[in-house]
Structures are given as structure tokens and as C-alpha cells.
N, CA, C and O atoms as a MOPAC input file, in Angstrom:
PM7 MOZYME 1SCF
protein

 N      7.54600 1    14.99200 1   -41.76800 1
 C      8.06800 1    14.49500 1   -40.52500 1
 C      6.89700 1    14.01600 1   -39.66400 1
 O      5.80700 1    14.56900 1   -39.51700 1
 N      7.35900 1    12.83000 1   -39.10300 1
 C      5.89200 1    12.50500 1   -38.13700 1
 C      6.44400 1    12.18900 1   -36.57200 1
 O      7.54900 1    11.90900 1   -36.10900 1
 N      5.59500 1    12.31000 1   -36.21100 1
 C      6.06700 1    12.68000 1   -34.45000 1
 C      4.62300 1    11.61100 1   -33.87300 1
 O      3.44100 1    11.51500 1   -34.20300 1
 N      5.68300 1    10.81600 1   -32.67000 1
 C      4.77700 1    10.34400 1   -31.74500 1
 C      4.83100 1    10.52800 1   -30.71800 1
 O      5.97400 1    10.65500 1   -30.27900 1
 N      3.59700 1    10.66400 1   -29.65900 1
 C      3.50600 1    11.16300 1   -28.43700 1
 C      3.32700 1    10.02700 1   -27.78900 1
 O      2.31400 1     9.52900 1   -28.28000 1
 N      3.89000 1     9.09300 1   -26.66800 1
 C      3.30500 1     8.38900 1   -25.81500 1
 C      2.21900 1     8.71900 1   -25.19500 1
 O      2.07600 1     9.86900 1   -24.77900 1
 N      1.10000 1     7.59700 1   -24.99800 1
 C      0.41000 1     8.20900 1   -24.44500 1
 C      0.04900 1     8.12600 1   -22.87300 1
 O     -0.74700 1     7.20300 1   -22.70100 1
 N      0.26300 1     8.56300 1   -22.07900 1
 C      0.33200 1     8.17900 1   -20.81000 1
 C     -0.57700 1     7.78600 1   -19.79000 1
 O     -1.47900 1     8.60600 1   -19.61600 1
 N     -0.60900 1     6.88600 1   -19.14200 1
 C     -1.72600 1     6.85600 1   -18.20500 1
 C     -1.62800 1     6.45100 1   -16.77600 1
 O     -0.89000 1     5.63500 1   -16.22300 1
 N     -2.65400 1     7.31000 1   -16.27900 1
 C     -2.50200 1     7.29700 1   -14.70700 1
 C     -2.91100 1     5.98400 1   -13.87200 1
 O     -3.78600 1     5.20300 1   -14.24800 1
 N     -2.15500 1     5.84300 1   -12.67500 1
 C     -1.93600 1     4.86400 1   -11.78300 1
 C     -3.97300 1     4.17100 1   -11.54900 1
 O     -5.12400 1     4.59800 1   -11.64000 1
 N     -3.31600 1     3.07000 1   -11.26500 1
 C     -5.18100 1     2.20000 1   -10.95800 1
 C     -4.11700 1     1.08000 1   -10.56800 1
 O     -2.96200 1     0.81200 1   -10.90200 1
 N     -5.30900 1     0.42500 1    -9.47800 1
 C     -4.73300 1    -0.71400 1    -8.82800 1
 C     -5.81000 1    -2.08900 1    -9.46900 1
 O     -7.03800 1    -2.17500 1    -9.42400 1
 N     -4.80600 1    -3.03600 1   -10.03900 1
 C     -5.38900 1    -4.01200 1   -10.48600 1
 C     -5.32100 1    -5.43400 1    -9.70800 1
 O     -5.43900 1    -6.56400 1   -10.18100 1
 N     -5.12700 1    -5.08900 1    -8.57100 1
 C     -5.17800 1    -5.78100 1    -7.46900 1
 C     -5.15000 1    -5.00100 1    -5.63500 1
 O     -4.27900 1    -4.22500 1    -5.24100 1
 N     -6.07500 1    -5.38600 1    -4.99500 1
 C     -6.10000 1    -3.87400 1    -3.97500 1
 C     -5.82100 1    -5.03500 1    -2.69800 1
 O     -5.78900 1    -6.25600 1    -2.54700 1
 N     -5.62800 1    -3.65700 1    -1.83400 1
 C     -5.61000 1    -4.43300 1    -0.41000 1
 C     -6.74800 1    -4.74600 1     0.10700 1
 O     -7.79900 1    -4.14600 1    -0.12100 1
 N     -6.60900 1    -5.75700 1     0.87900 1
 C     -7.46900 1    -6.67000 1     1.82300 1
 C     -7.71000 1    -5.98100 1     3.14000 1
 O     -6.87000 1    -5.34800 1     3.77900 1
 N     -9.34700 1    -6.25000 1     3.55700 1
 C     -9.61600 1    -6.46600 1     4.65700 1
 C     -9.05100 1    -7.55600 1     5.45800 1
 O     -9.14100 1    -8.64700 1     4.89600 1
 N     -8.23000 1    -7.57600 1     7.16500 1
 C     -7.39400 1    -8.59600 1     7.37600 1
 C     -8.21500 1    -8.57300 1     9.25300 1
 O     -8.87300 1    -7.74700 1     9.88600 1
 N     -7.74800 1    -9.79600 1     9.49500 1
 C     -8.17200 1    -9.73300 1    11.09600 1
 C     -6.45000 1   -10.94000 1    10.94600 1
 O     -6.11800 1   -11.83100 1    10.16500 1
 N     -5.93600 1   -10.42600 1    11.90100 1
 C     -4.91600 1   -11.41500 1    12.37500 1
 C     -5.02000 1   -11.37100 1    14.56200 1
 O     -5.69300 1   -10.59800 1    15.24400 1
 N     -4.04900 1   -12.53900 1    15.06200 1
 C     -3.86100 1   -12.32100 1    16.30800 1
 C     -2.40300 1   -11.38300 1    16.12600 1
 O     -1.52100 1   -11.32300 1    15.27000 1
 N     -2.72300 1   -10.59600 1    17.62600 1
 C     -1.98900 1   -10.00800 1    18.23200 1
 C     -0.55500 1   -10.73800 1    18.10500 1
 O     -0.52700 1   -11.96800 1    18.15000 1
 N      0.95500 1    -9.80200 1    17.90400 1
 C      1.66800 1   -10.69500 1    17.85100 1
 C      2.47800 1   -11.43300 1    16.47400 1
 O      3.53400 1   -12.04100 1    16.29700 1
 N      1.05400 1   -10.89100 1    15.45000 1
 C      1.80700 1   -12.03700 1    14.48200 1
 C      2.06300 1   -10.72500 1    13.37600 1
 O      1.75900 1    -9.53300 1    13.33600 1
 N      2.67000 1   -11.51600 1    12.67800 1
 C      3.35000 1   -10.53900 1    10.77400 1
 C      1.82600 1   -10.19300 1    10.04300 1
 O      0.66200 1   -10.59300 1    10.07300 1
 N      2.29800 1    -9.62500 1     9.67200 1
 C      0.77300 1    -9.36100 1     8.93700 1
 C      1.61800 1    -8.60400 1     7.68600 1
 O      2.73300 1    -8.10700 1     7.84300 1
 N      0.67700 1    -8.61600 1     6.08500 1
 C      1.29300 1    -8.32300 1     4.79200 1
 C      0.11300 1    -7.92000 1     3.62000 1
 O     -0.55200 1    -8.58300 1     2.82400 1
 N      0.20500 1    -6.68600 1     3.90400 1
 C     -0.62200 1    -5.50800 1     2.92500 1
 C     -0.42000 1    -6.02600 1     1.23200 1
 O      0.22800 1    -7.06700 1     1.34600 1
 N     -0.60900 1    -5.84500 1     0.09600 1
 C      0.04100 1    -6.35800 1    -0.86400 1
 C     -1.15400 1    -6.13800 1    -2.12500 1
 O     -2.16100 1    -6.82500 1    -2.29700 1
 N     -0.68700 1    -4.93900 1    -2.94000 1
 C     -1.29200 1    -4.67900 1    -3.64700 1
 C     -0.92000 1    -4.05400 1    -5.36500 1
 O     -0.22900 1    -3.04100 1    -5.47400 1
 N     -1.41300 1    -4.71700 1    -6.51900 1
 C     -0.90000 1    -4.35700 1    -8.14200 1
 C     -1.13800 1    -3.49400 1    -8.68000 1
 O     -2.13200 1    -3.58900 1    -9.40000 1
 N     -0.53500 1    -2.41300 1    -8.66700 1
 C     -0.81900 1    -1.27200 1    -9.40700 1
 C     -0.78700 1    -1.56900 1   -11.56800 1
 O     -0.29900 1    -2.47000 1   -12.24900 1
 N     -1.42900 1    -0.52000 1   -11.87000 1
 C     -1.01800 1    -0.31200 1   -13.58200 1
 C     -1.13100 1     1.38600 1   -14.06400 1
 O     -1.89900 1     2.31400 1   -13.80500 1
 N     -0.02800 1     1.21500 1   -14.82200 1
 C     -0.28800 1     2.76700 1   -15.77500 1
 C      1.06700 1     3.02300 1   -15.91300 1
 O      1.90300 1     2.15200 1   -15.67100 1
 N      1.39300 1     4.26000 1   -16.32100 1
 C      2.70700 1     5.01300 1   -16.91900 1
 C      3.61000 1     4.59300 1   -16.20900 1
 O      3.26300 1     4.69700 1   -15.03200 1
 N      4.64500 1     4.14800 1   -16.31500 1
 C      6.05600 1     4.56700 1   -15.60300 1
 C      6.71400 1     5.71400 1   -15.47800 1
 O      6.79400 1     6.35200 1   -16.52700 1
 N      7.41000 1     6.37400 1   -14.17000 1
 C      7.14900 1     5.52100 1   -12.92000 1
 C      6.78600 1     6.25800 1   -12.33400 1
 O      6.91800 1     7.47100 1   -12.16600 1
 N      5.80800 1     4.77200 1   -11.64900 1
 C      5.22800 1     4.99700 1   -10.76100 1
 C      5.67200 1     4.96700 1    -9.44200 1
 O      6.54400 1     4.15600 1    -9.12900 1
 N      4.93800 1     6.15400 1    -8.17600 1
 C      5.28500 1     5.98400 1    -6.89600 1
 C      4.59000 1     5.54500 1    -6.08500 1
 O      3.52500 1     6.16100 1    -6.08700 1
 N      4.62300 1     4.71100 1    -5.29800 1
 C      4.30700 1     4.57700 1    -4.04700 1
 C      3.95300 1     5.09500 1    -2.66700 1
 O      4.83700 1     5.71100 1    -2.07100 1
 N      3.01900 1     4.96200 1    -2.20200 1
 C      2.87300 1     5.50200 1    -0.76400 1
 C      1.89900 1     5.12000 1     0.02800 1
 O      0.69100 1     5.16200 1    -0.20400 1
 N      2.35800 1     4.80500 1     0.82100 1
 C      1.78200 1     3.69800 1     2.13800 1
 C      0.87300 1     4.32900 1     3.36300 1
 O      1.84700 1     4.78300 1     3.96300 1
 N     -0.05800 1     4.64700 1     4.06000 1
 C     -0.57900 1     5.42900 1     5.32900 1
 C     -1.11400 1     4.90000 1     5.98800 1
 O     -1.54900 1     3.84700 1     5.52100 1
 N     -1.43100 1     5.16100 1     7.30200 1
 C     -2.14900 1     4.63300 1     8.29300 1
 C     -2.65100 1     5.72400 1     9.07400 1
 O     -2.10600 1     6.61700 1     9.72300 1
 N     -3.94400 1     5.38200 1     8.81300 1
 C     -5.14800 1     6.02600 1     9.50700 1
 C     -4.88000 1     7.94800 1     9.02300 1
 O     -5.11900 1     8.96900 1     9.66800 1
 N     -4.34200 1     7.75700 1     7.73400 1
 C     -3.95000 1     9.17200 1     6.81700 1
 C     -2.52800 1     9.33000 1     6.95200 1
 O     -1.99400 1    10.05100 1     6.10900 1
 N     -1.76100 1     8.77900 1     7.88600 1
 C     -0.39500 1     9.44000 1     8.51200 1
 C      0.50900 1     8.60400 1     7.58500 1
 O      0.26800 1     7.39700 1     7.54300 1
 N      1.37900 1     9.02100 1     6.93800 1
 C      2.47000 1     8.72000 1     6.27400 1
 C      3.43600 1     7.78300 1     7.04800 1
 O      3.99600 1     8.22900 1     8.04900 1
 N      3.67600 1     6.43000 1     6.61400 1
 C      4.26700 1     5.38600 1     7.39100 1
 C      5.90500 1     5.42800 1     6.17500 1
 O      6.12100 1     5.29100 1     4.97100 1
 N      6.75000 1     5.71500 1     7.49800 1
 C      7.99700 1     5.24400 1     6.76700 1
 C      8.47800 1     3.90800 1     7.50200 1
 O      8.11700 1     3.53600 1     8.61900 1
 N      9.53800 1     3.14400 1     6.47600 1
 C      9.91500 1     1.93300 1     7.02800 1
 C     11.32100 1     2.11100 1     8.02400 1
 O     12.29000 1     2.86800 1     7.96300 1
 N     10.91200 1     1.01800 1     8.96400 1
 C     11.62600 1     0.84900 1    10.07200 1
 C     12.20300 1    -0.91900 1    10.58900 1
 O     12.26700 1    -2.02100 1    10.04600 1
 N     12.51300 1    -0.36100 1    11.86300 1
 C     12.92000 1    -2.07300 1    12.03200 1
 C     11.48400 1    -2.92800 1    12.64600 1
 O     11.72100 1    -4.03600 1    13.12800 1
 N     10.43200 1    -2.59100 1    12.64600 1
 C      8.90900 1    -3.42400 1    12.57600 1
 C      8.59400 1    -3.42100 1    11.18800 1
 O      8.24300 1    -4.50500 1    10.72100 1
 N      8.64600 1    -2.36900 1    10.37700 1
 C      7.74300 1    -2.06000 1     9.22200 1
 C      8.65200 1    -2.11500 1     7.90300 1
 O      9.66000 1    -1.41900 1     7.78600 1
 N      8.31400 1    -2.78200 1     7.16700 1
 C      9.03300 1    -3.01400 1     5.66800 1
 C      8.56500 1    -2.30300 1     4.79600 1
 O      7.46700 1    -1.92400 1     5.20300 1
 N      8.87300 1    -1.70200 1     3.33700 1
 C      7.60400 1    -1.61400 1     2.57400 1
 C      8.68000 1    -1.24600 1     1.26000 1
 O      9.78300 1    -0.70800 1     1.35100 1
 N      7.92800 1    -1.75400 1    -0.06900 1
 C      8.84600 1    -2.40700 1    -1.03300 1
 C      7.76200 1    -2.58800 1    -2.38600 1
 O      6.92000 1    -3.48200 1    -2.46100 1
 N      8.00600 1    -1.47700 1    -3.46700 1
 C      7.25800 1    -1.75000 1    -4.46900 1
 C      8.26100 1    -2.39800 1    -6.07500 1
 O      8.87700 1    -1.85500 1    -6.99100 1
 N      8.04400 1    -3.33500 1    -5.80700 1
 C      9.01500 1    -4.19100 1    -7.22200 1
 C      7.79900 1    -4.68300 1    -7.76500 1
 O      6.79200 1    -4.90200 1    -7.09200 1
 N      7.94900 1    -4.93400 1    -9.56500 1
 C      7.24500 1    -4.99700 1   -10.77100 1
 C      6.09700 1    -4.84400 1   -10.70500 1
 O      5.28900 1    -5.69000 1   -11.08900 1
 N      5.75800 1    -3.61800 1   -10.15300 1
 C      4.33800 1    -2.78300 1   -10.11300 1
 C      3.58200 1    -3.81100 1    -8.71400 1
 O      2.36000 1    -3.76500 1    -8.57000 1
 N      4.24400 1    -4.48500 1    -7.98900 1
 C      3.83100 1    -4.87000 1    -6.55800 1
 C      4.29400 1    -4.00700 1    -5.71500 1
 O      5.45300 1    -3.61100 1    -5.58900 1
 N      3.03700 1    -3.62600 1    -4.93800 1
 C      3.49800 1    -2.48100 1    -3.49600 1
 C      3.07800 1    -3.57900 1    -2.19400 1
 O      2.18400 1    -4.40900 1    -2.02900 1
 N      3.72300 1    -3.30800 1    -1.74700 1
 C      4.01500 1    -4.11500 1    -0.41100 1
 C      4.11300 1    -3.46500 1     1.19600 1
 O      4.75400 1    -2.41400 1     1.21200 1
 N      3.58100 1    -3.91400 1     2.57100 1
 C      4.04100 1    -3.34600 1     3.36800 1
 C      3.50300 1    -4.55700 1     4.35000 1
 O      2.47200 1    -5.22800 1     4.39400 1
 N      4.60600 1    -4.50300 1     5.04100 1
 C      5.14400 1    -6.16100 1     6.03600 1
 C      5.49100 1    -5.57500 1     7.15300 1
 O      6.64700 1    -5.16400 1     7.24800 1
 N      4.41700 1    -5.37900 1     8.42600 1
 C      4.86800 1    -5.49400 1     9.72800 1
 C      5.28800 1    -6.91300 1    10.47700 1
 O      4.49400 1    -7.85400 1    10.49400 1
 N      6.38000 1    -6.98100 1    10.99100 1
 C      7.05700 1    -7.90100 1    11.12400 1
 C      6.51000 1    -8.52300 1    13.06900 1
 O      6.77500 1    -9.66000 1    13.46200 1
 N      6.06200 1    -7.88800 1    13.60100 1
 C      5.49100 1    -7.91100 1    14.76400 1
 C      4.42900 1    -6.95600 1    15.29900 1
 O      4.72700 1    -5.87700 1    15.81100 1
 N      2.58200 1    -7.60500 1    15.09300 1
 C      1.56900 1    -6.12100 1    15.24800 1
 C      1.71900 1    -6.31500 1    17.06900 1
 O      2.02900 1    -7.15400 1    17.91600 1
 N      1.25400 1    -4.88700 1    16.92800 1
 C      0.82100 1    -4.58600 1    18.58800 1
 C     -0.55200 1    -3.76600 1    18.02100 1
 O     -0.89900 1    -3.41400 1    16.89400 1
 N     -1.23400 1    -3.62500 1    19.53500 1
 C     -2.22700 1    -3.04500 1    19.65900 1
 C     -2.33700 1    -1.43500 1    18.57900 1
 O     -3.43400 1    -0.96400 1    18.27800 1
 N     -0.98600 1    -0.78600 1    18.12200 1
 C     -0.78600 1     0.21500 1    17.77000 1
 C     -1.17600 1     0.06000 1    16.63200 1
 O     -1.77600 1     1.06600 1    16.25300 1
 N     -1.11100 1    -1.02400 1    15.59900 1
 C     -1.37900 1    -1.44600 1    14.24800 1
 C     -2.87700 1    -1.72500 1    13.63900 1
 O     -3.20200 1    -2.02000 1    12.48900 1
 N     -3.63900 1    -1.53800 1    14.76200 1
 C     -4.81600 1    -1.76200 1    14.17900 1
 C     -5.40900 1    -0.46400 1    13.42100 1
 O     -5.18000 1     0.65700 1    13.87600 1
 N     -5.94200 1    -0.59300 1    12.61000 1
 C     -6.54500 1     0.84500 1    11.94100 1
 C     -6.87800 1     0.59400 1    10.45400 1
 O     -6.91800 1    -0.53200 1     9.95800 1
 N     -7.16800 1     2.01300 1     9.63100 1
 C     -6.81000 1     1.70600 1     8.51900 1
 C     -5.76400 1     2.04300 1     7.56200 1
 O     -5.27400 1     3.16300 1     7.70800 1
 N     -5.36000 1     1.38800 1     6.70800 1
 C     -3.97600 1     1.64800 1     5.64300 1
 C     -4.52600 1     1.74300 1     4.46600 1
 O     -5.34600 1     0.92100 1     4.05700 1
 N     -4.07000 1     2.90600 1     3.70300 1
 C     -4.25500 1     2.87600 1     2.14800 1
 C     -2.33300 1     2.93600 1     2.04300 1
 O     -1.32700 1     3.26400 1     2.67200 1
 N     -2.85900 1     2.29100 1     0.62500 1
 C     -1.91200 1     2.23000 1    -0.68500 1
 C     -2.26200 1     3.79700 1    -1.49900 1
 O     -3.29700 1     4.13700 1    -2.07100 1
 N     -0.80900 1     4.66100 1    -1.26800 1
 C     -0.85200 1     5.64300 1    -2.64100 1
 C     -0.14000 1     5.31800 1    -3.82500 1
 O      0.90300 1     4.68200 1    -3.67200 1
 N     -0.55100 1     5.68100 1    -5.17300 1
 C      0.20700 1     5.12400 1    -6.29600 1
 C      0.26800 1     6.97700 1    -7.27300 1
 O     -0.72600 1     7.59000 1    -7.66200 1
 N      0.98700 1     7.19900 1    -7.34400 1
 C      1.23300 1     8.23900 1    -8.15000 1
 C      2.30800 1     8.46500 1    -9.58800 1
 O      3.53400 1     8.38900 1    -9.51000 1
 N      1.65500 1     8.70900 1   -10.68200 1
 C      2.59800 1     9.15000 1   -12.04600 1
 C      2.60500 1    10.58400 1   -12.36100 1
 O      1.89500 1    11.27700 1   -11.63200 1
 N      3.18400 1    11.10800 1   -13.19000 1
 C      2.87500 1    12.78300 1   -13.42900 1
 C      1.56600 1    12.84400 1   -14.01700 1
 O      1.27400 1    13.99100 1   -14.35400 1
 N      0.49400 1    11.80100 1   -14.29900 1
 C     -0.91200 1    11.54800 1   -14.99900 1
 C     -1.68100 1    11.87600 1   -13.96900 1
 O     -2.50900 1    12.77700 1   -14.10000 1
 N     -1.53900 1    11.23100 1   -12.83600 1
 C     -2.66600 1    11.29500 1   -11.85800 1
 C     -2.46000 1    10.63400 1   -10.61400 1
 O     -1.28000 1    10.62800 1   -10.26100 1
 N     -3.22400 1    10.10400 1    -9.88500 1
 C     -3.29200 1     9.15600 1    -8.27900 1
 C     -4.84900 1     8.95500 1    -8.05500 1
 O     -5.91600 1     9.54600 1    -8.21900 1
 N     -4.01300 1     7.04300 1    -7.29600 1
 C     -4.59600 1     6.44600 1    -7.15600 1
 C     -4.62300 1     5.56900 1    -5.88100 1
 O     -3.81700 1     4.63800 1    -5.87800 1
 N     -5.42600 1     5.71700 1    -4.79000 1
 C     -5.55500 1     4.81000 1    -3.99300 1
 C     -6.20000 1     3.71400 1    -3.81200 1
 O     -6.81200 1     3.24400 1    -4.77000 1
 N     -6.21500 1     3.15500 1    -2.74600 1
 C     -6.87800 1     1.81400 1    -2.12400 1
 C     -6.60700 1     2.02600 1    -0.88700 1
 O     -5.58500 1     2.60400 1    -0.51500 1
 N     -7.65900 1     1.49700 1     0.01100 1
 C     -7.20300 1     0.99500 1     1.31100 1
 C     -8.55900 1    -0.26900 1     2.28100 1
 O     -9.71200 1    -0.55900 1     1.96000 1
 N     -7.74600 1    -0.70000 1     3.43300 1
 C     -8.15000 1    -1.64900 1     3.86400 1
 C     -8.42100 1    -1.13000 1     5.42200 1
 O     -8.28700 1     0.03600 1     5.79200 1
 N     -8.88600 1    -2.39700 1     6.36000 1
 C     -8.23400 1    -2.39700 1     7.77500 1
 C     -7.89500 1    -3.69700 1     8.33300 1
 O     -8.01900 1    -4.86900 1     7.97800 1
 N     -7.39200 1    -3.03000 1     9.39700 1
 C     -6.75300 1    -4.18800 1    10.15300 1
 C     -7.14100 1    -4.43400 1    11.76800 1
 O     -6.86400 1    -3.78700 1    12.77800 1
 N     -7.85600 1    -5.58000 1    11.56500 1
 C     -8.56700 1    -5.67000 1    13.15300 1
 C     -7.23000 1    -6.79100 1    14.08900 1
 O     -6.52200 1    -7.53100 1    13.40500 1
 N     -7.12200 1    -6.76400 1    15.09800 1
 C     -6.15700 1    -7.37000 1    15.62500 1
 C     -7.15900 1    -8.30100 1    16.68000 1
 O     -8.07300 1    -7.68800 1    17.23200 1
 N     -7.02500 1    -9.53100 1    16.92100 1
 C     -7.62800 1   -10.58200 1    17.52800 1
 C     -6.50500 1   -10.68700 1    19.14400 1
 O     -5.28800 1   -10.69900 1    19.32900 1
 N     -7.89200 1   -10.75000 1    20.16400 1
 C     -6.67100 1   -10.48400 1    21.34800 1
 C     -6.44900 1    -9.45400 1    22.01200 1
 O     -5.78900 1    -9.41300 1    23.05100 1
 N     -7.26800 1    -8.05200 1    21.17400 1
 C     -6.86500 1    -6.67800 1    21.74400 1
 C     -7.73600 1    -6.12200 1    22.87400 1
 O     -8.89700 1    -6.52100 1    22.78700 1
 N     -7.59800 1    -5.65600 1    23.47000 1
 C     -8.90400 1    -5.32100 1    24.66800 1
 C     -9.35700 1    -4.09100 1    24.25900 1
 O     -8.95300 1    -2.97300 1    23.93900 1
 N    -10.72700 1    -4.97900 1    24.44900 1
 C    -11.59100 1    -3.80500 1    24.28300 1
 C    -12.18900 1    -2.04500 1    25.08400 1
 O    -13.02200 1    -1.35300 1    24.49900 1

């Protein structure tokens, strides 16, 4: 009898998020490719704090694209955001920031 084991492997981003400067005011769109085992999870933060979606904030991981779309920044949005990616193998982040043009200093 022969037996096969999948072999599994943990989350890596094969495309990461961006450093971004936008003006005050406008959409702004995080957007980053994960790879490894299925399935994989997602998870989004700002400045460490766990961001759930709302009616400003979108966020949407389809065919190993993770996504997160503020639909109007304010001064509150500037900071930094990582991407979490997690399988029962392991985790994997990325992250960026976001400078906002317009904001007082």
C-alpha cells in the first residue's frame, strides 16, 4: 500500500504592499499576492490594531489577492498597515505606510 502526504506550505507574499503618499480626501488601495497551502487567511492592521471592514473601509481577499480600499482618507488613516496571511503551516506578513498630503503638521 502506498500513501501520499501533501506537502504543505506556509503563506509568503509574492507581491507586497506599497509605500503610498496620496492627498487628503482621496481612495487610497493596499493590494497585495500571497502563495502557499490552502486556505489561506487574511488579516489586515493598522499601526498593529486589527482593522475590520466598514462603510469607509473595504477589505477582500479573492485568488490569493488581499485587498484593503479606504473609500475616503482623513487625517486618521495615516500610519502604518501590514497584510497578515496565515495557513495551519505558518504566517506571513508585509507592511507599508501611508503619508497623507494636506495634513497639518
Amino acid at each position: 500500500m502506498v500513501y501520499f502526504t501533501e506537502h504543505k506550505i506556509a503563506p509568503s507574499f509574492v507581491r507586497k504592499i506599497k509605500n503610498m503618499e496620496i492627498t487628503l480626501g482621496q481612495p487610497v488601495t493596499f493590494e497585495c499576492c500571497t502563495t502557499g497551502s490552502a486556505p489561506i487567511k487574511t488579516s489586515w492592521f493598522k499601526d498593529g490594531i486589527k482593522l475590520l471592514p466598514g462603510e469607509n473601509l473595504m477589505i477582500s481577499f479573492i485568488e490569493n489577492v488581499a485587498s484593503l480600499n479606504i473609500l475616503k482618507t482623513d487625517m486618521n488613516h495615516a500610519g502604518e498597515y501590514t497584510c497578515k496571511a496565515s495557513n495551519i503551516v505558518g504566517v506571513a506578513s508585509c507592511s507599508s505606510k501611508l503619508a497623507l498630503k494636506g495634513m497639518l503638521d
